[in-house]
KEVEX-93128 format. One record per residue (C-alpha): residue number from 1; x, y, z. Coordinates in steps of 0.25 Angstrom, whole numbers, plus 2048, in hexadecimal, padded with zeros to 3 digits. Layout:
BEGIN
rec i: NUM | px: X | py: Y | pz: Z
...
END
This chain:
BEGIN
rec i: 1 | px: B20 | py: 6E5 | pz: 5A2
rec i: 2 | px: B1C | py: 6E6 | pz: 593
rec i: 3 | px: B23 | py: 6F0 | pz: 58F
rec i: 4 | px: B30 | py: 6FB | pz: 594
rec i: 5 | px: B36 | py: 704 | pz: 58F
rec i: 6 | px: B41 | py: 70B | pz: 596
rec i: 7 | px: B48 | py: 719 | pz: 594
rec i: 8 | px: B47 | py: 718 | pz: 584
rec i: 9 | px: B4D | py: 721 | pz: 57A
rec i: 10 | px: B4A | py: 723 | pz: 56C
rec i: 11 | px: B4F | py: 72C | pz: 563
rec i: 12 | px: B4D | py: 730 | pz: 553
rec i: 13 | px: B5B | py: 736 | pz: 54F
rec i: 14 | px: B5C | py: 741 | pz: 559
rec i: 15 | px: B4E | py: 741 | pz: 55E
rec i: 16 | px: B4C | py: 73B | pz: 56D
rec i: 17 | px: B3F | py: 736 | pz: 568
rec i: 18 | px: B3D | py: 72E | pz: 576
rec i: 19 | px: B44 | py: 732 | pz: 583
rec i: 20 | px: B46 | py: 726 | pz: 58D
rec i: 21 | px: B39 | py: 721 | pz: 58C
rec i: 22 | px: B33 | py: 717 | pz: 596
rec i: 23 | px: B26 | py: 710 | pz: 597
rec i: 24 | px: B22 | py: 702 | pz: 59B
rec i: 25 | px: B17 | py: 6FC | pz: 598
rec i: 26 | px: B0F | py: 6EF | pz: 59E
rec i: 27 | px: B09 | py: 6E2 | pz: 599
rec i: 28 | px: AFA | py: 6E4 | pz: 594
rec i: 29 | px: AFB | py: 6F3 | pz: 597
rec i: 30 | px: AF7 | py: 6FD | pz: 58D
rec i: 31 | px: B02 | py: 708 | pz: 58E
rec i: 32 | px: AFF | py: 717 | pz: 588
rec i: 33 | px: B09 | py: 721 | pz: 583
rec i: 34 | px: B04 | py: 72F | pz: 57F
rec i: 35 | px: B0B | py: 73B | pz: 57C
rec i: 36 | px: B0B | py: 743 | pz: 570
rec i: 37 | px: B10 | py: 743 | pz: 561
rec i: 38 | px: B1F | py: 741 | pz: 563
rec i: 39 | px: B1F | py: 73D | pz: 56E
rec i: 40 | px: B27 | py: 730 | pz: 56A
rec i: 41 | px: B1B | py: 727 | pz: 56F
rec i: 42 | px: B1C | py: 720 | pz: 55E
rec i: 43 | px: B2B | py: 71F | pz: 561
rec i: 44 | px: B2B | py: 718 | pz: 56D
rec i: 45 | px: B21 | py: 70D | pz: 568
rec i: 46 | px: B28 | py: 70C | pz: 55C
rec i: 47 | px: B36 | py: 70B | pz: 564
rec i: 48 | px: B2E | py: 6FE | pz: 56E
rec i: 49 | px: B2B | py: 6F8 | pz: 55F
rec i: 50 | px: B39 | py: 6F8 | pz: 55B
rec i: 51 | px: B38 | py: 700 | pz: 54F
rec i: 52 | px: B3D | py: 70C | pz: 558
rec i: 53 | px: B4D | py: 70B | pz: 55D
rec i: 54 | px: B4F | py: 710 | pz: 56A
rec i: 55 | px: B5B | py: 717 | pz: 56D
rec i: 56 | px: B5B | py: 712 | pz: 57D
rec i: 57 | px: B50 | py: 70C | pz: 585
rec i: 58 | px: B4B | py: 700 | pz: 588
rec i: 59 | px: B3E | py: 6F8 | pz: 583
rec i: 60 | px: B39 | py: 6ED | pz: 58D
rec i: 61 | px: B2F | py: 6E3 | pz: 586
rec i: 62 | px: B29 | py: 6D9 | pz: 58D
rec i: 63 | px: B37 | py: 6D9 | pz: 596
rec i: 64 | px: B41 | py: 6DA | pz: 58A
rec i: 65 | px: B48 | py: 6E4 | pz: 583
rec i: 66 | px: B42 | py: 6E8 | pz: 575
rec i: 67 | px: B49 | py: 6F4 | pz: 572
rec i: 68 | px: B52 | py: 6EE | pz: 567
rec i: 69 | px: B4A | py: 6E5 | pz: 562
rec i: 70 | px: B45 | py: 6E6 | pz: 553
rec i: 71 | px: B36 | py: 6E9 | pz: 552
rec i: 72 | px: B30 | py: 6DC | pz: 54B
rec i: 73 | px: B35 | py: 6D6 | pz: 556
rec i: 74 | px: B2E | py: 6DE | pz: 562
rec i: 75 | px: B21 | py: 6DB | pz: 55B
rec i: 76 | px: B24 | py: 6CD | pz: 55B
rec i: 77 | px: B25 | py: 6CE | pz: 56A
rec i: 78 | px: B19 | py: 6D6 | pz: 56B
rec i: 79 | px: B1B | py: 6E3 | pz: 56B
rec i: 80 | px: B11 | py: 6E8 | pz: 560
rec i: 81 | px: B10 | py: 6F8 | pz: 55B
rec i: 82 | px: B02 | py: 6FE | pz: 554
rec i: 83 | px: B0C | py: 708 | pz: 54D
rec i: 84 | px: B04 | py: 718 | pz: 54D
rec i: 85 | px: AFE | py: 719 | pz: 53F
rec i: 86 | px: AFA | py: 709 | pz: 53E
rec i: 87 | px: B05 | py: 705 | pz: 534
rec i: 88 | px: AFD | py: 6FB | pz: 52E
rec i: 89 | px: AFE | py: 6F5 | pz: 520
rec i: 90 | px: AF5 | py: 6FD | pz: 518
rec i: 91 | px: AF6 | py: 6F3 | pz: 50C
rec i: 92 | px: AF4 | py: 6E7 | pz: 514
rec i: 93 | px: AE5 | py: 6E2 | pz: 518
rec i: 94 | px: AE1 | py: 6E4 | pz: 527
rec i: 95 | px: AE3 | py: 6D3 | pz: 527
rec i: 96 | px: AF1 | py: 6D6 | pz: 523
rec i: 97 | px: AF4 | py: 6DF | pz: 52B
rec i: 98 | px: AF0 | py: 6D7 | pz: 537
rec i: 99 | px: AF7 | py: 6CD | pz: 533
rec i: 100 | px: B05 | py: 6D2 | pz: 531
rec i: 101 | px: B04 | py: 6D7 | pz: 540
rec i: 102 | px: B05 | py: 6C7 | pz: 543
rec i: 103 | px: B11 | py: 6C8 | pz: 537
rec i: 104 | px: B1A | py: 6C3 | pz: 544
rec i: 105 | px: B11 | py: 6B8 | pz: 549
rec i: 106 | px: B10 | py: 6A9 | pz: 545
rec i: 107 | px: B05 | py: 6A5 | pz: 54A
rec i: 108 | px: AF5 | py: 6A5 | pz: 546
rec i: 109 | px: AF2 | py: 6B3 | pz: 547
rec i: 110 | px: AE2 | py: 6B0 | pz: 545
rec i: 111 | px: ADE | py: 6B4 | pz: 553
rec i: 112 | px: AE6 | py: 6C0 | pz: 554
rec i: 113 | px: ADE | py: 6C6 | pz: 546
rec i: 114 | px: AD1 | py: 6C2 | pz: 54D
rec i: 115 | px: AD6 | py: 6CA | pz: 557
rec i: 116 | px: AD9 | py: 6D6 | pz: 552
rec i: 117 | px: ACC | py: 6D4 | pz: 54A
rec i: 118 | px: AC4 | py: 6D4 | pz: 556
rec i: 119 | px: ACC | py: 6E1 | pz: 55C
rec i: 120 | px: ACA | py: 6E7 | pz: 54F
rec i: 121 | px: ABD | py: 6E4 | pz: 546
rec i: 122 | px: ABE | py: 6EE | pz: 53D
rec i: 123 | px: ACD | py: 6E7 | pz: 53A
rec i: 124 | px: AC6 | py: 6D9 | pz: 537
rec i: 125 | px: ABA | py: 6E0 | pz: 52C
rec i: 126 | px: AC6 | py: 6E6 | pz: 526
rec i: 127 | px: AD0 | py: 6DB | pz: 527
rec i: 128 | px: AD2 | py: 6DA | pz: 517
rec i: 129 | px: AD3 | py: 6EA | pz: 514
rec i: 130 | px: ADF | py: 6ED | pz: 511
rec i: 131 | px: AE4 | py: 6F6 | pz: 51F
rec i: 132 | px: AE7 | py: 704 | pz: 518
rec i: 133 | px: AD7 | py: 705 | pz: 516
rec i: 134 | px: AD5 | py: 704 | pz: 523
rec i: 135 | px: ACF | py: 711 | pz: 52B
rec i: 136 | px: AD9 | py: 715 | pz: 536
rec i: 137 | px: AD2 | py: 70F | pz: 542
rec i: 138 | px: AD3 | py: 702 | pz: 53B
rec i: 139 | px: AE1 | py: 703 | pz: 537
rec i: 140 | px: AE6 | py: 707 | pz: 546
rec i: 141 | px: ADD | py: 6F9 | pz: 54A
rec i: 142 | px: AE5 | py: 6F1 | pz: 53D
rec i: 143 | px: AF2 | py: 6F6 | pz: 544
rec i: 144 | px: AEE | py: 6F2 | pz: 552
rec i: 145 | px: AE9 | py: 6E4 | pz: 54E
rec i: 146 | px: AF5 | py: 6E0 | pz: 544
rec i: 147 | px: AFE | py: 6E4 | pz: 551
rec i: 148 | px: AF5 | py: 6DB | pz: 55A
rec i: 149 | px: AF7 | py: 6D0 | pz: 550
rec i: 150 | px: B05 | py: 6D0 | pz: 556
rec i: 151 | px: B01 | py: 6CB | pz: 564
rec i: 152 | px: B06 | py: 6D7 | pz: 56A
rec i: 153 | px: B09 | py: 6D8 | pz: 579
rec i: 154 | px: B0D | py: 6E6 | pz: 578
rec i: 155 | px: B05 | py: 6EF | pz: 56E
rec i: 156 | px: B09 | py: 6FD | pz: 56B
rec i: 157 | px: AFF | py: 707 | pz: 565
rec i: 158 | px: B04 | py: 714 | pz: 55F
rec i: 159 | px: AF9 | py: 71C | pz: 55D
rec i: 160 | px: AEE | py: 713 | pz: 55A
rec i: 161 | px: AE2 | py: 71E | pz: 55B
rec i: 162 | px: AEB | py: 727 | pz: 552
rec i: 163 | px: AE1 | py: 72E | pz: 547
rec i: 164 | px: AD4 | py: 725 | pz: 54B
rec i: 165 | px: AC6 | py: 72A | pz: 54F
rec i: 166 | px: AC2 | py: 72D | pz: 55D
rec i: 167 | px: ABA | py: 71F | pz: 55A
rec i: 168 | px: AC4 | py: 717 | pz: 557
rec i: 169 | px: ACC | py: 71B | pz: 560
rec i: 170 | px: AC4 | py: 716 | pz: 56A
rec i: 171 | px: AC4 | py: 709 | pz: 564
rec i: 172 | px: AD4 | py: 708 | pz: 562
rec i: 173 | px: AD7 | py: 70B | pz: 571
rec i: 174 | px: ACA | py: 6FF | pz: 575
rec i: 175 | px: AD2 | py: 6F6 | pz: 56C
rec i: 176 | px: ADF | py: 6FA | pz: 573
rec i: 177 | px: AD9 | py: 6F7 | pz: 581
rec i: 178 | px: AD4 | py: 6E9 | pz: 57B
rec i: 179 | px: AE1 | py: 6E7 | pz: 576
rec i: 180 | px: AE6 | py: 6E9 | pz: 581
rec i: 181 | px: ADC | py: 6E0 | pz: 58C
rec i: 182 | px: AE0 | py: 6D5 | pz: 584
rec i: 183 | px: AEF | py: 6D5 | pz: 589
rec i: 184 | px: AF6 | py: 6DF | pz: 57F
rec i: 185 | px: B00 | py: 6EB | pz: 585
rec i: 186 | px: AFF | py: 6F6 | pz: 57E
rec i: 187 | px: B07 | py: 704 | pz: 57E
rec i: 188 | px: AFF | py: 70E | pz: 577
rec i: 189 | px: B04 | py: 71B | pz: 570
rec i: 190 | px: AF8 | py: 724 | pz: 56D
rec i: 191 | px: AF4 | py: 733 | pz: 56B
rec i: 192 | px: AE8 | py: 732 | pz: 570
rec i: 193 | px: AEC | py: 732 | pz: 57F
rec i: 194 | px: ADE | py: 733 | pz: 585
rec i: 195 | px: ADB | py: 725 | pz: 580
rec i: 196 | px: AEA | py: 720 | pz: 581
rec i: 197 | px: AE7 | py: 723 | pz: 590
rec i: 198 | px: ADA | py: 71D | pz: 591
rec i: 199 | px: ADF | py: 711 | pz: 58B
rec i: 200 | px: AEC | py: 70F | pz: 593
rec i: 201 | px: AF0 | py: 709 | pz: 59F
rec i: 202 | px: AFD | py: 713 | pz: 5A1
rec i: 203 | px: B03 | py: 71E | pz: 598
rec i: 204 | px: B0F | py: 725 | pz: 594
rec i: 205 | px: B0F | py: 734 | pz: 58F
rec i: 206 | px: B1C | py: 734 | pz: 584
rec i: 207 | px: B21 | py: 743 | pz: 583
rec i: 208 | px: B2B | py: 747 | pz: 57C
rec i: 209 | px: B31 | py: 738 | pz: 57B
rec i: 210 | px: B31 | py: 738 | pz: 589
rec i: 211 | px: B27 | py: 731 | pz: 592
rec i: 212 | px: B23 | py: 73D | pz: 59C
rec i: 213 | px: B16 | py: 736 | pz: 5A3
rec i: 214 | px: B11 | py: 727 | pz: 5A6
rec i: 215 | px: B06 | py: 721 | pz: 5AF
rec i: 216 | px: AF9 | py: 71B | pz: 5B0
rec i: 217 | px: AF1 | py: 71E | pz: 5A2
rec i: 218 | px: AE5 | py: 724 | pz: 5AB
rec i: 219 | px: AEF | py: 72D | pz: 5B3
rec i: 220 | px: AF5 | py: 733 | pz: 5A6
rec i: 221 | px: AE8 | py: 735 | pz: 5A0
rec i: 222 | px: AE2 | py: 73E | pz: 5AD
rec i: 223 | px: AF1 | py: 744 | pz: 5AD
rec i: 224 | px: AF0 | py: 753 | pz: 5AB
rec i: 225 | px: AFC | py: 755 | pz: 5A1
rec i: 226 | px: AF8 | py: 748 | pz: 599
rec i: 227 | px: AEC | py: 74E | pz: 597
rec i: 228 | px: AF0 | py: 75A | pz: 593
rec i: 229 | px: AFB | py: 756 | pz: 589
rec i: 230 | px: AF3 | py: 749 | pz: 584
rec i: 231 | px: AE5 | py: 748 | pz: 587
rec i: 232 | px: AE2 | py: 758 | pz: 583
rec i: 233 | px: ADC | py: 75A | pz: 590
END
């Protein structure tokens, strides 16, 4: 198992923000989690990256506990986050940027930029603009390709189509399936349900902090109340 979390809680003050939450998630699968704003589906990826407290609950990664480790750390053992609204360094250059997703490695990262330069093109005519002039499409890609220059074995996206064109979207969700063929598990928060769906192999539905449905992605996706309160069917 990749990935377990079991009966988590998390609270802001007084809020009960998640409610016993439990989701697993296996190796090279690619896990969906829809639900809508507020949800808590953020504040459950940000809880398995560390930078989060649980309150109670457990988080299994790779077959050991990581729910009190510090969140350099669970990158370092390859559990990546593309944080919603790409958080990259605007007044770095997209080489930069790159670059200071390796910031934890000491080995010759060369192979991984030509990599990510082959996932994302656009990213390598770019590579000396500096990242705040980037459109959004290209800045969602710059924060997926630095996080891949981690050598992540588990990547979690939150909300990686957020605020792009029906176009590019497409091209984002390919990538993530490429991404994912070459050996890369990948838990995916993402608004747009009907893609999330399509893309994953199972799927949660977070309501409310609580987890109130799970299954194969293609039984959710033809499940009368997911496509009702998701897919605006």
């Amino acid at each position: 198992m990749m990935l377990e979390v079991a009966d988590l809680n998390v609270y802001y003050g007084a809020i009960h923000a998640l409610k016993g939450v439990s989701l697993q998630v296996e190796e090279k699968e690619i896990v969906t989690l829809i639900g809508a704003n507020g949800a808590g589906k953020s504040t459950l990826l940000r809880t398995l990256s560390g930078l989060i407290r649980a309150r109670s609950g457990r988080v299994d990664y790779r077959g050991a506990a990581i729910q009190a480790t510090a969140a350099h750390k669970i990158v370092a053992q390859g559990l990546v986050q593309v944080p919603e609204g790409r958080k990259i360094f605007a007044n770095l250059t997209v080489m930069e940027n790159l670059e200071m997703g390796a910031y934890l490695r000491k080995d010759n990262i060369a192979s991984d930029i030509d990599h990510v330069f082959t996932l994302f093109p656009r990213l390598q005519e770019r590579r000396k603009q500096s990242a705040g002039t980037l459109s959004g499409g290209e800045q969602q890609m710059l924060a997926m390709g630095r996080a891949l220059m981690s050598r992540p074995t588990l990547l979690l996206l939150d909300e990686p189509s957020m605020g792009l064109a029906p176009l590019l979207v497409r091209e984002i969700f390919n990538i993530i399936r490429q991404i994912n063929q070459e050996g890369v598990t990948i838990l995916l928060v993402e608004q747009n349900a009907l893609m999330a769906l399509h893309v994953a192999h199972r799927a949660y539905v977070l309501e409310t902090g609580s987890i109130t449905m799970q299954g194969p992605a293609a039984d959710l996706a033809h499940d009368e109340r997911v496509k009702k309160a998701y897919l605006g069917v």
